[in-house]
N, C-alpha and C positions, 0 to 999 in steps of 0.2 A: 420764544421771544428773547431770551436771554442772547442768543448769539446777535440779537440789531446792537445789545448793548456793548458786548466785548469788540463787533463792528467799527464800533463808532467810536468807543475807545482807540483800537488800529488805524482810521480815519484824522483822528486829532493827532494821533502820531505822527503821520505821513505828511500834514497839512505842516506840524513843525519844521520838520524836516525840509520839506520845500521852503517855508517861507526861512529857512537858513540857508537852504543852497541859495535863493536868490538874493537875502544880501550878500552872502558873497561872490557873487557876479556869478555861480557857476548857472549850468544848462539845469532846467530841469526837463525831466525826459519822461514827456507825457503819454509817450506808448506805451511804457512799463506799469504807471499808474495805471491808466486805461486796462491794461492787462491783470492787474492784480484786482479791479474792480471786477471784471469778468469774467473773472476764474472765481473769485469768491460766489458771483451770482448764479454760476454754473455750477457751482457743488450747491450752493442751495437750494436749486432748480432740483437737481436730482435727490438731496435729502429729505425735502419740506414741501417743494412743487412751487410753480410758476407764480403765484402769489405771493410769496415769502423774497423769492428771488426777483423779482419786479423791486417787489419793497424795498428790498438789501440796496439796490440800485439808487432809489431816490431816497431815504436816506443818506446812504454816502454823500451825495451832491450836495446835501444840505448841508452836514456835518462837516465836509471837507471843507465847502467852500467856504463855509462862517467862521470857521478855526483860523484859515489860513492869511484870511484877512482880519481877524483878529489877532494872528501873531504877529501880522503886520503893520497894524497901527491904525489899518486903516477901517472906514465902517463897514459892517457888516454887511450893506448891502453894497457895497463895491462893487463896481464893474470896468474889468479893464478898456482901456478904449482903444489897445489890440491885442485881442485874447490870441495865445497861441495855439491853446488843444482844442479838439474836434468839439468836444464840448461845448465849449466855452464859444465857440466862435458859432454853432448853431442856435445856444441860446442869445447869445448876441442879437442875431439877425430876427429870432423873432420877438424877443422882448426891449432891444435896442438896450439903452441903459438902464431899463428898471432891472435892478437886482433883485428887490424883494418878492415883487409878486412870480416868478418862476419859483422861489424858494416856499411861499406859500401855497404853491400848487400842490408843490411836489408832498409836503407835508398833507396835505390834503387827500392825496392821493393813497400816500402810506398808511395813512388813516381807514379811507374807504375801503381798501386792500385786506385790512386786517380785521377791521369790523366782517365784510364781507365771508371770508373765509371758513 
């Protein structure tokens, strides 16, 4: 359990960081995120098994995304009105602009995961 926390720790880092590259106008480069999300889930896959590593996933989502609109000023349940990562632009289309309740799920989720386990 300790690694959701040092996770999410890394997560609030990474959310910083982006919401600094974007004000300074730079790119930020959602394949590498995407990929350091799935490489973490993939070693937890194989250290902890597919329960842990699901979880790892949807926390992240939550952590990142709440940090990084919180370093940005903006509320928490933000939602771009053009996401540009694969993410973003998936949950877009099925939860339109509620931010919160996809992030409620997912906590949900992470929950029943862990409970279950």
């Amino acid at each position: 359990m300790i690694y959701f926390l040092f996770y999410s720790l890394f997560c609030v880092y990474l959310a910083r960081n982006n919401a600094e590259r974007i004000e300074a106008g730079k790119k930020i480069n959602h394949a590498v995120n995407g990929s350091i999300h799935l490489s973490a889930a993939f070693l937890m896959l194989i250290l902890s098994g597919w329960e842990d590593a699901i979880s790892l996933l949807l926390l992240a989502r939550v952590v990142f995304d709440m940090s990084l609109n919180s370093f940005r000023e903006l509320s928490l349940d933000y939602v771009s009105p053009s996401p540009k990562s694969f993410a973003d632009r998936v949950e877009k289309a099925v939860f339109k602009s509620n931010g919160l309740l996809p992030k409620i799920i997912y906590l949900a989720l992470f929950l029943c995961l862990q409970i279950l386990k």
